[in-house]
C-alpha positions in Angstrom: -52.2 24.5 -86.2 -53.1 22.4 -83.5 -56.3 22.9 -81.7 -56.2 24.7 -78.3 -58.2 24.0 -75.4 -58.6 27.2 -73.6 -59.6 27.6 -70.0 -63.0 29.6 -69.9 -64.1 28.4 -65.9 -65.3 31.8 -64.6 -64.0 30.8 -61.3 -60.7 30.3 -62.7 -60.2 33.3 -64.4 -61.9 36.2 -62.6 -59.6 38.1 -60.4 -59.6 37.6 -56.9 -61.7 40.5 -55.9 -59.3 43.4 -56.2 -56.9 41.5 -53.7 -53.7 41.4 -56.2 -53.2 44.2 -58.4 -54.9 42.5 -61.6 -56.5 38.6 -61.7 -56.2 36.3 -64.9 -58.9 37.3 -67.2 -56.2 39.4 -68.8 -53.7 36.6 -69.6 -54.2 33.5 -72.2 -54.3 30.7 -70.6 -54.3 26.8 -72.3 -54.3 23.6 -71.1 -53.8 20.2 -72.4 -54.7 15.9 -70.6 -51.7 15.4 -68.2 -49.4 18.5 -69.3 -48.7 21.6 -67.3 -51.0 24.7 -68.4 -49.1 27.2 -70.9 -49.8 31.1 -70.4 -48.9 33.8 -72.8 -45.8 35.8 -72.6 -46.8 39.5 -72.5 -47.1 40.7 -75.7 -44.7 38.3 -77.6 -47.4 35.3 -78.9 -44.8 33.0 -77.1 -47.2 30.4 -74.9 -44.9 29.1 -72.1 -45.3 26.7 -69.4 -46.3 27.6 -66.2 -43.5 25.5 -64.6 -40.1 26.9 -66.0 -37.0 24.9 -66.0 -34.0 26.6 -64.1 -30.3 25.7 -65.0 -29.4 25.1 -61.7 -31.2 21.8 -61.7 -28.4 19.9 -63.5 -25.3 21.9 -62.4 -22.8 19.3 -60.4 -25.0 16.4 -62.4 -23.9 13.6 -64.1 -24.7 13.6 -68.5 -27.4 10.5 -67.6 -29.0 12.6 -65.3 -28.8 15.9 -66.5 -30.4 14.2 -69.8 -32.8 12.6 -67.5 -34.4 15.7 -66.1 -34.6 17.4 -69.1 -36.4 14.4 -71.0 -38.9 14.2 -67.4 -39.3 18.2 -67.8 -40.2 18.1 -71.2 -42.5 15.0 -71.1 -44.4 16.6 -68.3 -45.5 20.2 -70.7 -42.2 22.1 -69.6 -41.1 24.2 -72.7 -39.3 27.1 -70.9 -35.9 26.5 -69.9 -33.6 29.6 -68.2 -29.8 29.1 -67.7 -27.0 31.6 -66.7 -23.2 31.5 -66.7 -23.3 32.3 -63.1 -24.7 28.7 -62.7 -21.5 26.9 -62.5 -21.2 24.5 -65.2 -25.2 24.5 -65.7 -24.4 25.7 -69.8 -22.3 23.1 -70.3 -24.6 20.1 -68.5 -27.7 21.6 -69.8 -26.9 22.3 -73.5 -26.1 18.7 -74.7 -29.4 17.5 -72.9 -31.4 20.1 -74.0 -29.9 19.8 -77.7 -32.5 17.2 -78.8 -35.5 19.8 -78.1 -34.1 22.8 -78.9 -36.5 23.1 -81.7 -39.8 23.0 -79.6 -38.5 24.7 -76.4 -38.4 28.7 -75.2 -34.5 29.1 -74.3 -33.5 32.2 -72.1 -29.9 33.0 -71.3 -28.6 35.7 -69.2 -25.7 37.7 -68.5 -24.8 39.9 -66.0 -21.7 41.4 -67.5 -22.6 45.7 -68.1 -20.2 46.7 -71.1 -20.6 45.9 -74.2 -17.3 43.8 -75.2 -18.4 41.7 -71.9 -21.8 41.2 -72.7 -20.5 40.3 -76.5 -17.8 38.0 -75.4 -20.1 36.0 -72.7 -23.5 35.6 -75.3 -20.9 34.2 -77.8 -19.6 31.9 -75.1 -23.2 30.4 -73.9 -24.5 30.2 -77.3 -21.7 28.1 -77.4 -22.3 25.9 -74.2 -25.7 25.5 -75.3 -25.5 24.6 -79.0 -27.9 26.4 -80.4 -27.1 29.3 -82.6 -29.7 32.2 -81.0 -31.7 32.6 -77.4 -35.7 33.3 -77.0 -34.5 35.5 -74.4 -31.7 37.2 -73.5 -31.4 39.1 -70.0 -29.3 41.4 -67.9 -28.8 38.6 -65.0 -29.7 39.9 -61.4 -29.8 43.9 -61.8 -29.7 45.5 -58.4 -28.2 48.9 -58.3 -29.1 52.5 -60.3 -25.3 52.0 -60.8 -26.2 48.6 -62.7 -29.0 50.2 -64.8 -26.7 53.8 -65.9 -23.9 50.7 -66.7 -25.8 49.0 -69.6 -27.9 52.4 -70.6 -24.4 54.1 -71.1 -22.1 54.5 -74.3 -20.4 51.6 -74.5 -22.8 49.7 -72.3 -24.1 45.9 -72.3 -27.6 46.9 -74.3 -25.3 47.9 -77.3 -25.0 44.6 -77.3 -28.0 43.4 -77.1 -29.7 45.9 -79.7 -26.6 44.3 -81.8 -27.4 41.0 -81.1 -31.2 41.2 -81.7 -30.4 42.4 -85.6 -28.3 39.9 -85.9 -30.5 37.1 -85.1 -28.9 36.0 -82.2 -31.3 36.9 -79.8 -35.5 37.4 -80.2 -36.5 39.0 -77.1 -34.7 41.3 -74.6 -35.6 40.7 -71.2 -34.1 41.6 -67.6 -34.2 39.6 -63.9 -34.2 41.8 -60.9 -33.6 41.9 -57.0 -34.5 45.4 -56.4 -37.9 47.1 -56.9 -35.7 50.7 -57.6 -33.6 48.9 -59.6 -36.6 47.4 -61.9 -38.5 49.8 -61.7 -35.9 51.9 -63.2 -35.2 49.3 -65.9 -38.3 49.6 -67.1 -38.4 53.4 -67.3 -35.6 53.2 -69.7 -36.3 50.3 -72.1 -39.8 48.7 -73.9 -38.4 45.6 -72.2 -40.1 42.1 -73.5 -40.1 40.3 -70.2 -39.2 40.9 -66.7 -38.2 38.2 -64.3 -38.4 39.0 -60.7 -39.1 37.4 -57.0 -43.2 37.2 -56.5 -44.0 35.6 -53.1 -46.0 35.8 -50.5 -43.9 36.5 -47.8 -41.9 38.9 -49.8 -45.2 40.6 -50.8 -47.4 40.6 -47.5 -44.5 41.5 -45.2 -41.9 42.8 -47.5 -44.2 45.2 -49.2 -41.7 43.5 -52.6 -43.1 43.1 -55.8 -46.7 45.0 -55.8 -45.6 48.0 -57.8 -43.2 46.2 -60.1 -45.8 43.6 -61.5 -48.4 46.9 -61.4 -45.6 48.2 -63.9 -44.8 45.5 -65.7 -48.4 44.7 -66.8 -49.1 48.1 -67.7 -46.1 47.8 -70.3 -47.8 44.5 -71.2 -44.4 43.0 -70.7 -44.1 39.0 -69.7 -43.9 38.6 -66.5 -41.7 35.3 -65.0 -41.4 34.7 -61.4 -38.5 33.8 -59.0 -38.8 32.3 -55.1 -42.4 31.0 -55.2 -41.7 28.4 -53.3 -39.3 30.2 -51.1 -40.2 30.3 -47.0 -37.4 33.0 -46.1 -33.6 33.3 -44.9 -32.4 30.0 -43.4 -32.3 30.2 -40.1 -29.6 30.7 -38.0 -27.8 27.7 -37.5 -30.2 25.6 -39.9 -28.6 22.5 -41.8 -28.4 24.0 -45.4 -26.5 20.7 -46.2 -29.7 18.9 -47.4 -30.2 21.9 -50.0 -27.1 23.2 -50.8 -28.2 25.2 -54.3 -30.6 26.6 -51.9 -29.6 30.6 -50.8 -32.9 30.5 -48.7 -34.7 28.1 -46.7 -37.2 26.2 -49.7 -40.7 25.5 -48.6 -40.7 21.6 -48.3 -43.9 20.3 -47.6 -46.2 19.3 -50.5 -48.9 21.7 -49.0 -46.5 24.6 -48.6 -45.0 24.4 -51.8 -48.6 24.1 -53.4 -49.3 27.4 -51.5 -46.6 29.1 -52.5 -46.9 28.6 -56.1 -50.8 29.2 -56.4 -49.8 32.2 -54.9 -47.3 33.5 -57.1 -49.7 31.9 -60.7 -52.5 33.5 -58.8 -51.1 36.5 -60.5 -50.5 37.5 -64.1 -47.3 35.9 -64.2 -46.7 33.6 -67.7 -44.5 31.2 -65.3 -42.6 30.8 -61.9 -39.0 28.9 -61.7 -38.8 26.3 -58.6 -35.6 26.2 -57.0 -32.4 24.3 -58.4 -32.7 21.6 -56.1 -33.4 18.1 -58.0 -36.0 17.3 -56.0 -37.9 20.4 -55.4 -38.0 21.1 -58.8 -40.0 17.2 -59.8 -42.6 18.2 -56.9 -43.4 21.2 -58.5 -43.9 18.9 -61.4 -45.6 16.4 -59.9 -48.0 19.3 -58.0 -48.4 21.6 -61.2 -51.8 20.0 -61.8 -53.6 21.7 -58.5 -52.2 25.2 -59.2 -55.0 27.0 -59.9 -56.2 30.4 -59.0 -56.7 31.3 -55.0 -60.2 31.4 -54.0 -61.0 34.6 -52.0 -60.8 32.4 -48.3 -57.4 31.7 -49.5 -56.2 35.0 -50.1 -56.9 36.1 -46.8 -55.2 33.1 -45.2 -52.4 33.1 -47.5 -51.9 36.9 -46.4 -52.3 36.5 -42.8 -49.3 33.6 -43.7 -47.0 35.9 -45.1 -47.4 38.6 -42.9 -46.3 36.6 -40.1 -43.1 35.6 -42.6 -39.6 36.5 -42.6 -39.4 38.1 -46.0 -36.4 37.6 -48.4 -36.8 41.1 -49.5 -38.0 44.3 -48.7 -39.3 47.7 -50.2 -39.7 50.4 -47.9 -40.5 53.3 -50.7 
């Protein structure tokens, strides 16, 4: 086994004085000369990379550049990689590029089909796309209502799937991604889940009062947690160009600065990794900026919160 080099700076690992729910000092951290820092995944063992890879990047790409990403990704420390039939033709750009490091790389795959013939008949089909004959993870893709959750918890739902599949060898950890704090936090009420994936940012959380008591839940189960929309500003704007971003739903943050802000946010907290958006672009500056995420100091919290209170938020919890 190799030899890790674990990060043991106090300053870096303390939490931030009660401001989030729970700091780092809980959460196995390890870094590496010129790679992006890994983090454990829950209670799975799994060390991922802080950074994740998200389909989207290479859907509408050419083979050369799809390939290309994926080699830049994977030379920069990036070994989790998350893909979805919902992203277009991501699978089937994605799998060949990806095929060369299967072996060393976290895969996830989602679905978002609730029975279990559909749920059966779409993992068959992306284990397909992607060439590889099992997932790290497999998820229920973007659950959002309680009739979502009593779908795949009843006879004949998507988990008997899942449960199947897991025997089977097809997948190794169950997982779910979420847009709803009910909906999650009902998830997680029904299943020992392995990993949740779920929206953590600072607008969201300061004004939207969105994500406090899922990641409070998710911990306690000692699940993995992955984060969505760090580097998310809000809605676009009425009227705004969306052209320049067009696998952007919501308005990106854009300025090195900002998107440095948003992700320390979101890895300020126990999360094992955040997902950039799909955007080319976007998603190489998070690379290129990986290196200065490291924990808020306690100025910075209070800064960052007076930000996002005064943010448009992409969602909101009002239990």
């Amino acid at each position: 086994m190799k030899r890790r080099d674990f990060i043991k700076n106090t300053a870096l690992a303390v939490p931030v004085l009660g401001l989030f729910p729970a700091g780092l000092a809980g959460i196995e951290r390890q870094c590496k000369a010129a790679k992006i820092e890994k983090r454990a995944l829950g209670k799975t063992g799994v060390m991922l990379s802080m950074i994740g890879f998200g389909g989207i990047v290479v859907r509408d790409t050419s083979e050369q550049e799809a390939s290309s990403l994926v080699r830049q990704a994977i030379e920069s420390g990036v070994n989790y990689f998350d893909v979805a039939p919902s992203y277009g033709n991501a699978e089937i750009m994605l799998g060949p590029a990806l095929e060369p490091y299967r072996k060393d790389v976290f895969l996830a795959c989602k679905t978002q089909k609730r029975d279990r013939d559909g749920a059966r008949a779409e993992l068959e089909k992306s284990l397909g796309n992607m060439r590889t004959s099992k997932f790290d993870l497999y998820q229920f893709h973007a659950v959002t209502t309680m009739k979502d959750v009593e779908s795949i918890f009843s006879p004949g739902g998507a988990m008997e799937t899942f449960l199947e599949a897991r025997k089977e060898g097809k997948i190794r950890y169950i997982g779910f991604s979420a847009h709803s704090v009910e909906a999650a936090m009902a998830m997680m009420d029904r299943f020992d889940f392995d990993t949740i994936l779920f929206p953590v940012n600072f607008a969201t959380w300061h004004a939207g009062n969105f994500g406090p008591q899922v990641l409070a839940r998710a911990q306690e189960k000692k699940m993995g947690i992955l984060a969505l929309k760090a580097m998310a500003r809000g809605p676009w704007p009425k009227g705004a160009d969306r052209s320049v971003y067009p696998k952007c739903w919501y308005e990106p943050l854009i300025a090195p600065d900002d998107i440095l802000m948003g992700l320390r946010f979101t890895l300020s907290h126990p999360v094992t990794a955040a997902v950039p958006p799909g955007d080319q672009n976007l998603f190489k500056k998070a690379l290129e900026l990986a290196p200065g995420v490291i924990p808020l100091k306690k100025a910075e919290v209070i800064k960052i919160k007076e930000e996002g209170l005064k943010g448009n938020p992409l969602f909101t919890y009002k239990g």
